[in-house]
N, C-alpha and C positions, 0 to 999 in steps of 0.2 A: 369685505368692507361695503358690501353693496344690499340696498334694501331691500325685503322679501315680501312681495304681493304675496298677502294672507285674508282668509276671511274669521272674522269674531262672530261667534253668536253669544248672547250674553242668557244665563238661566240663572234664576234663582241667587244673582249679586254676584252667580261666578262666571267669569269673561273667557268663552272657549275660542283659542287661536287654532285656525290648524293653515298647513300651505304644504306645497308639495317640494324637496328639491332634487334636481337632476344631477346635481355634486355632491361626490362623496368625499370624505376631510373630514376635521375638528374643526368648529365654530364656538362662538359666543352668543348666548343671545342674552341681548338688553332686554327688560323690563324696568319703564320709569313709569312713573305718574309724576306728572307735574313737574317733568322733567328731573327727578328724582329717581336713584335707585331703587327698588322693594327688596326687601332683605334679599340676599345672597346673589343678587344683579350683579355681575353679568353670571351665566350660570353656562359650563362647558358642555357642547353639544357636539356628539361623534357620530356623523352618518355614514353608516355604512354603504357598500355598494349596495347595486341589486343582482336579481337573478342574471346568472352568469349565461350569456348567450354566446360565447368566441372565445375560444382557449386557442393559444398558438405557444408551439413547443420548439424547441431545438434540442439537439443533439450532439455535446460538448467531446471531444476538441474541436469538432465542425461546426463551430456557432457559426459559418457565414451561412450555412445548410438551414432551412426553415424543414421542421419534418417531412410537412407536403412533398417535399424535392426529395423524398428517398433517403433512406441510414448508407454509405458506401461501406467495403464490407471490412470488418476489425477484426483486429490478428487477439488473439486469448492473452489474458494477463493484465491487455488494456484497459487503462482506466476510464468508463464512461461518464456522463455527466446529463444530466437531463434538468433544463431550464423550462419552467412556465411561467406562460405570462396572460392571466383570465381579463374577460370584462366585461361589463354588464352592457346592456341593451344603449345608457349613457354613453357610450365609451369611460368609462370611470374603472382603474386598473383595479382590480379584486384584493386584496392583502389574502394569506393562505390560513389565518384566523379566522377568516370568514368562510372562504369556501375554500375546501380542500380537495389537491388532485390528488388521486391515485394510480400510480404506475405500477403497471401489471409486465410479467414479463414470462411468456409459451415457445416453448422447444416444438420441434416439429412430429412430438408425437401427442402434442396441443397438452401437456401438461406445464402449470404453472413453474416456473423457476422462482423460489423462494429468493427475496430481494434484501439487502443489509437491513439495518434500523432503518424505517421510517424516516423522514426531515422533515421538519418542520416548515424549513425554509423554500423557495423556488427552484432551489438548486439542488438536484441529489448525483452522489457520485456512487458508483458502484462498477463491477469488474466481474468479467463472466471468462470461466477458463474451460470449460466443456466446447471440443470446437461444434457446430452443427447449423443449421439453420433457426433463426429465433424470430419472434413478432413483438413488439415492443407498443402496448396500447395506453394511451393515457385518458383517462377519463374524468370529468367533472360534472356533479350533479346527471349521472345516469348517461351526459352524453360524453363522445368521443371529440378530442380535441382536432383541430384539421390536420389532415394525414395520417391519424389513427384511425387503426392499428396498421404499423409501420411494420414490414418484416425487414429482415438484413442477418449478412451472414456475417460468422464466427469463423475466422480461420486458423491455422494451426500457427506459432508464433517459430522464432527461430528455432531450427533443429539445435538439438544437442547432444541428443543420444543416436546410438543405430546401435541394432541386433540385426545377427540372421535368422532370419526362419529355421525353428527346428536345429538349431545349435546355440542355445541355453543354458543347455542341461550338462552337455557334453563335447569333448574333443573337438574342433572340424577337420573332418578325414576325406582325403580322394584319392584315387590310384593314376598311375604315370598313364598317360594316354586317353582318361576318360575326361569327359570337361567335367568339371566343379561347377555344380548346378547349385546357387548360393543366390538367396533373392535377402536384399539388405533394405530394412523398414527402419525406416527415421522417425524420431518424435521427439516435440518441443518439450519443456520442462514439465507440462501439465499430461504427459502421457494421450498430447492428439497425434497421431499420424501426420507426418509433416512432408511436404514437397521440397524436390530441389532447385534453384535457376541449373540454365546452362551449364556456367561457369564452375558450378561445385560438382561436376558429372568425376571428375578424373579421381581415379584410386591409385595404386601403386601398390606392384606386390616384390614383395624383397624376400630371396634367396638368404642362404644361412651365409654366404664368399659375402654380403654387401650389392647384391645386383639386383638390378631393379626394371621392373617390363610396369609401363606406364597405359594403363587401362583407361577405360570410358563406362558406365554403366548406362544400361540401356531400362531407359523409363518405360512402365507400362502405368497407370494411372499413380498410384502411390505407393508401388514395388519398383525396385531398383536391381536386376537381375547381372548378376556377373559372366561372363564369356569367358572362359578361361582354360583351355588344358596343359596339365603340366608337364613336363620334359623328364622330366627327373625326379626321383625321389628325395627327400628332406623335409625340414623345417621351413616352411616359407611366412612369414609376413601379411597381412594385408592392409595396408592404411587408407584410412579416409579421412582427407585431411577435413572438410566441410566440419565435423563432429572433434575430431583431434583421436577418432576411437580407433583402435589396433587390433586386428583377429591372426589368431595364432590357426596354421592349417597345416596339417599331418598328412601328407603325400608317403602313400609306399606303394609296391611292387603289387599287391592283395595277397603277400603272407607273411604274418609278425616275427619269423625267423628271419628274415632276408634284413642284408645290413642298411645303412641309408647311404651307403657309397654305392652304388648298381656296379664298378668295376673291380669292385674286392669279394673274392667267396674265397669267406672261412669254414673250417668246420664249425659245426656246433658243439660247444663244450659240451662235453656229457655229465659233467658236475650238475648235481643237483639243485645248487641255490643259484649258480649259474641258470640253470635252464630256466627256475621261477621266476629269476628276473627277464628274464630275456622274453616271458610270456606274460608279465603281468602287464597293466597299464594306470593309466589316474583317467581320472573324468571330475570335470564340473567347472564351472564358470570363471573362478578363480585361473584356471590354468589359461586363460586366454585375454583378462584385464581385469583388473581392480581398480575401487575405488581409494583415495585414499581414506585415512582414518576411518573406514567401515571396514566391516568383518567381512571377510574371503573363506570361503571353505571349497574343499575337492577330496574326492577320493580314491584310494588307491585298492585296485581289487589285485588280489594276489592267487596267481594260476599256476600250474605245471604243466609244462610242456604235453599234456594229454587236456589240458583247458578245465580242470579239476581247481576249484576253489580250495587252496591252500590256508590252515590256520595261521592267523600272525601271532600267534604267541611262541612259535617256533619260527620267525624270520627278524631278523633284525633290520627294520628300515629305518632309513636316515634320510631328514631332510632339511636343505639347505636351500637359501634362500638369498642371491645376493642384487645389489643394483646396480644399474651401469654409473662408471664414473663415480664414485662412489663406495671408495674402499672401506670408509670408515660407518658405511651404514648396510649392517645386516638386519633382516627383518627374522625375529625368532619366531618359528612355528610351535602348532602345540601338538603334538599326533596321539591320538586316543584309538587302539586298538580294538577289534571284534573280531567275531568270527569270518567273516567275508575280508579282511582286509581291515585296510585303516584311515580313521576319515579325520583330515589333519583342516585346521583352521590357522589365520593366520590375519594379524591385521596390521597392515601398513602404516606408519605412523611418520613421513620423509616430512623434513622441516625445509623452508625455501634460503636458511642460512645454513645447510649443511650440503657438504660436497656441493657439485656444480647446478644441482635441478632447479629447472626453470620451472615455478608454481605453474604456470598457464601451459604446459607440455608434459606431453604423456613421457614416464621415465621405464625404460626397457629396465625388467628384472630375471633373472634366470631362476628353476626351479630345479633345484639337482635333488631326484627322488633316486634311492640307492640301497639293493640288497646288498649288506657286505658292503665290498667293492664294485659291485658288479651295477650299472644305472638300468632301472626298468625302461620298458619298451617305451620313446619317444623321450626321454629323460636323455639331459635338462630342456624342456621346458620353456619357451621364451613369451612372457606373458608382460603387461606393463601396467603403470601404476598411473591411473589419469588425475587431475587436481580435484579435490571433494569439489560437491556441488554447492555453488555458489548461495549465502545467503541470503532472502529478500526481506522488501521488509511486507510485512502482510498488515498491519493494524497501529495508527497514529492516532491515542482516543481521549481524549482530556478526559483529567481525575474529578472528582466530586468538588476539588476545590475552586474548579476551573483555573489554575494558577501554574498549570505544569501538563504536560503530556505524557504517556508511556506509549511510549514506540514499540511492537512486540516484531521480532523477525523469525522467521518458518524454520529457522535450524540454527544450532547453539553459534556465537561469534567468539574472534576471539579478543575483541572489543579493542583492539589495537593499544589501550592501555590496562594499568592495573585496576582491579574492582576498585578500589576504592580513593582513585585518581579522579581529580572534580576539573572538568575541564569548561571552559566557554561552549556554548552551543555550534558556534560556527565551524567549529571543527569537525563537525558529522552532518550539519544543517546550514550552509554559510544562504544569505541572505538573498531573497530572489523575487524578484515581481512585487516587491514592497510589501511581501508577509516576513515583517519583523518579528524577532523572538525577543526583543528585548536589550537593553544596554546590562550588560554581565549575567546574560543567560547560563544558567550552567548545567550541566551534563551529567548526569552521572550514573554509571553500569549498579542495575537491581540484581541482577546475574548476568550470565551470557546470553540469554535470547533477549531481554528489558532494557531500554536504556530509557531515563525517566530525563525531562528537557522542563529545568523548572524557570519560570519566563523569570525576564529580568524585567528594568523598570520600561514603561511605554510598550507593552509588547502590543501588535496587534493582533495577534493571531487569534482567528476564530473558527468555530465550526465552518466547514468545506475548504477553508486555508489547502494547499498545497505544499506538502516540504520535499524538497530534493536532495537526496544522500550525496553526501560528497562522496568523488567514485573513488576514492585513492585510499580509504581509512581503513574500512571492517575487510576482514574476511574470515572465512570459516573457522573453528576453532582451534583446529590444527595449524592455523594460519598456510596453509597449502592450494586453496581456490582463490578463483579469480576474484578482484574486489568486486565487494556488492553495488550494487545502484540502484535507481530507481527512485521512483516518487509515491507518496502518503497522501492521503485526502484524510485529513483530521476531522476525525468523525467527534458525534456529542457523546457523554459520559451514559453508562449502561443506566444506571439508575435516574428514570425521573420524577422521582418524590424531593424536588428541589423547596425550599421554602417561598415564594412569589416574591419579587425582585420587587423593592418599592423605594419612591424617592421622595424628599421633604428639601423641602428650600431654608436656608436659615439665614436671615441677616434679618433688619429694622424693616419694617413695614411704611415709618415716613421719616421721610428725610430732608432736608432743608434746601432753600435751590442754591446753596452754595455748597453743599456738603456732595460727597461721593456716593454710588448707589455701589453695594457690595453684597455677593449674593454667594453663596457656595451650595453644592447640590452633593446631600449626602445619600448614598447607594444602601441599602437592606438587604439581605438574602446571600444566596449564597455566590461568592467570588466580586471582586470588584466590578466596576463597569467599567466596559471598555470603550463608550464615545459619549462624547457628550454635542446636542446640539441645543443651541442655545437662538432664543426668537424674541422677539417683543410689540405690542400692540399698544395702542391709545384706549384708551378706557374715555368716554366722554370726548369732552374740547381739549387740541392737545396741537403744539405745532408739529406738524405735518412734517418740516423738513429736519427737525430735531429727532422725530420717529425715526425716518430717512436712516440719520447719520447712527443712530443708535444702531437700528438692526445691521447697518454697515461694520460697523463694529463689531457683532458678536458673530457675523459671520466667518469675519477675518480670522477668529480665534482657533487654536486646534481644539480635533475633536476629542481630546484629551482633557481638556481645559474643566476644571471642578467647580474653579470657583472664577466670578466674574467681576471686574471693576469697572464703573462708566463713570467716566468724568463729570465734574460738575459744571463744564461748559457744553457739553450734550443736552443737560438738563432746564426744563420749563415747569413751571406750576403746572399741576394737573394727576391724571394718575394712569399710571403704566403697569401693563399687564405682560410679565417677563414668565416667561416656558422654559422649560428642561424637558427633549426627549432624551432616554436615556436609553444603551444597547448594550447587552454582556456579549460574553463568549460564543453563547450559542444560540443567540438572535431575540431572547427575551429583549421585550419593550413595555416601559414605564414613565408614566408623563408626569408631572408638577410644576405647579404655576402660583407667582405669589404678585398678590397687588400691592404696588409701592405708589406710596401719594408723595408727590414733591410740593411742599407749601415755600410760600417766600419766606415766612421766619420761626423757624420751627423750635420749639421745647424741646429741650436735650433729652433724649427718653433709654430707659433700660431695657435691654432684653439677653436672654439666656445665648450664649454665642456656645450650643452644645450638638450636637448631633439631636432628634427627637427621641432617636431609640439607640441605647446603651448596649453593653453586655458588661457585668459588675460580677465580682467576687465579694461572696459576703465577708464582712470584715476588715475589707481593703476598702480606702477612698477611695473616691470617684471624681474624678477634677471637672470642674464643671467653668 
């Protein structure tokens, strides 16, 4: 509202303004003559920033962190956020229409880590699950913003798995009196190598009687080495409880004849299918833990007593499969026969409503491998059944219509309802930080990995929104893992060949000063809008405190608000220049402004109370 030292030179009848400004905004500018409008006065004028000299960044969940102050280091999986905020030599804050940042992001063998969609917006989110060391450089117009290039580490997130070294493949075996040289490597969901605290050092290893010798493992950087020699031959055990995983370990005498009681010597039967068993054995990963509902395979190689691979098409092998507590639940194997033996598969499929198994604990199963009558060497077998791996959710991305989300998760669910059960959204997404979905948001399974979230009325949810899984609903399809959880950063739609979001104002242009001023702002393109701000100016002589009370008004309104009514005691003769910015989903902006003149006695006038731009079927009316 304030006036702009300019200089005129006038050539040739035509009168050239020019002035410099140091604010960047939308303005008006008057031209009158004689106090008069010239056609199309006031006429909308949008200065941009200028040349961007100072980019300052943070680094979201640590927004109290300015970059300059260091990345602190984040564990894999986590969702990152990266906020800029430019401005020019004026201090005048940049919009990213104008100048655009680029976030680059280098592994420490300095090659780029390819980063999600682009945003448009100041805020991007993204997630890095490779644990290592990374630099993180934000750049604007060639330069780097302050504290870029920022390095910070990537750490391994909670463990969930452990294997041992070089027992994989096969059996783990030791002899009575030698220690079990057994180094046990941890890694989180994302396959990093993961470290333990203190408190998760202790193992336990369990005898075939139920006894138990209460272990420590001893750290060497990111190996976890066992101390262990055993007493006696058997079946032993070994639990870690940190992971919930179980290793099965094959203690004997060092020879496959010898029994697994050390104070019983029997002869050895000289029967022949006798002896094959008593010299064959299994191998592979199965005989030591499974997963649930994934496929288990092991195999059985068959020998005679001189260590001669015997054909299995002359042995009759039998295998059974049962689980603890659990009389009513046999797991059927399938055993496919060759010449070396036979290599049986087998997939677990335990429900958390059947017998006692608790989904979130590993359930002990036995494997009784059997010539005849006779059980092969190490048979049965004590191997266990852990809960499949939990679902996450990996991509929350609104549709083309901007009007709905599909939530995609990394492995099948078993959606806690029926496919085609329509439930409220709150039930998988209950409401949080004021990212609304909607009054009768609903829900509903595209299959088992999709669940599409189509907004109800008032939602606000927009591009970078945040949604949090409710943790008690989904889990795995088998419904056997633990519930999922976790949070979404609602990304924009893949496709950006959007139609350009436009808005038109529709009500009476003058109107009487007893009459009401009524305006509605109708949205173009594609999805609704999701805010509306709404503003007003004096055009000319105008009272000032009537202005005042007007723009007090349309502030108060939600940002929802379409359409707008100002009283006709707000109202002065004169004429008022009323705005619509307007916001979608994914941060498109579109302005409209209509000049309404208020006269003291106005002629009742007509005009079309219709949208500007239709969409019509030929043939059908069109209500206007």
């Amino acid at each position: 509202d304030s006036a702009i030292i300019y200089d005129a030179e006038k050539r040739d009848g035509v009168l050239q303004v020019s002035w410099k400004s140091t604010v960047a905004g939308s303005f008006q500018l008057a031209v009158r003559m004689s106090g008069i409008h010239v056609a199309s006065s006031p006429f909308e004028l949008h200065i941009q920033c200028g040349r961007v000299v100072r980019t300052n960044a943070w680094v979201l969940p640590f927004q109290s962190l300015a970059l300059e102050n260091g990345i602190p280091d984040v564990q894999s999986g986590q969702v990152l956020g990266v906020k800029v905020e430019m401005w020019d030599e004026y201090s005048n804050l940049c919009p990213e229409n104008v100048h655009t940042a680029n976030v680059f992001l280098t592994n420490s063998d300095d090659q780029e880590v390819i980063l999600p969609e682009q945003l448009s917006s100041s805020l991007r989110h993204f997630s890095l699950t490779c644990a290592g060391n990374y630099e993180l450089s934000i750049i604007v117009d060639s330069r780097h913003a302050t504290g870029s290039p920022a390095p910070f580490r990537l750490l391994a997130s909670t463990p969930i798995r452990a294997r041992i070294e070089g027992g994989e493949d096969q059996m783990l075996s030791s002899q009575v009196a030698q220690s079990f040289a057994g180094q046990l490597v941890f890694t989180d969901k994302y396959a990093n190598v993961a470290k333990l605290s203190e408190i998760d050092l202790d193992i336990t290893i369990e005898d075939a009687e139920g006894g138990g010798l209460h272990l420590q493992l001893l750290a060497t950087n990111t190996r976890y080495s066992i101390d262990w020699t055993p007493s006696a031959v058997g079946i032993y055990r070994l639990h870690v409880p940190v992971t919930g995983s179980v290793f099965t370990v094959s203690v004997t005498s060092g020879s496959l004849n010898t029994f697994l009681n050390p104070e019983i010597e029997e002869q050895v039967q000289t029967d022949s299918a006798v002896a094959v068993a008593e010299s064959s054995y299994a191998v592979g990963p199965g005989l030591a833990s499974a997963k649930n509902a994934e496929l288990v395979q092991f195999e059985v190689v068959l020998r005679d007593a001189d260590k001669i691979i015997v054909n299995s098409a002359k042995q009759s092998v039998e295998v059974s499969i049962r689980v603890d507590n659990c009389d009513d639940f046999d797991i059927i194997p399938h055993v496919f026969r060759h010449n070396e033996g036979c290599t049986v598969f087998f997939t677990p499929r335990l429900s958390a409503r059947a017998g006692t198994w608790v989904v979130s604990e590993a359930a002990p199963i036995h494997i009784h491998i059997k010539l005849g009558q006779t059980h092969i060497s190490g048979s049965p077998y004590v191997s266990s059944v852990s809960p499949a791996l939990t679902p996450l959710i990996v991509e929350a991305r609104l549709d083309a219509s901007l009007e709905s989300i599909k939530v995609r998760f990394d492995a099948a669910t078993d959606r806690g309802i029926e496919q085609a059960a329509i439930l409220h959204c709150r039930r998988y997404f209950p409401d949080a930080d004021g990212e609304v979905l909607g009054t009768n948001c609903q829900a509903v399974w595209i299959d088992s990995q999709f669940l599409l979230l189509k907004f109800g009325a008032e939602a606000s949810v927009r591009r970078g929104s945040v949604l949090t899984l409710h943790s008690s609903r989904v889990r795995s399809a088998c419904g056997t893992s633990s519930p999922s959880f976790g949070k979404a950063v609602v990304e924009a739609p893949l496709s950006d060949e959007f139609p350009p979001l436009k808005i038109s104002l529709r009500g009476p242009r003058v109107v009487g000063q007893c009459d009401k001023i009524m305006l509605h702002a109708d949205s173009h393109g594609v999805g609704s809008a999701l805010s509306f701000e709404w503003s007003v100016s004096a055009v000319g002589q105008f009272d000032l405190f009537a202005v005042s009370d007007i723009a007090a008004h349309l502030m108060s309104l939600s940002q929802s608000s379409s359409s707008i009514v100002i009283r006709e005691d707000f109202l002065a003769p004169g004429i008022l220049n009323i705005s619509v910015v307007v916001t979608d989903r994914i941060g498109r902006r579109s302005t409209a402004n209509e000049l309404v003149s208020i006269v003291e006695s106005a002629t009742p006038s007509v005009y079309l109370d219709t949208p500007q731009e239709m969409q019509v079927v030929a043939g059908v009316y069109a209500l206007l």
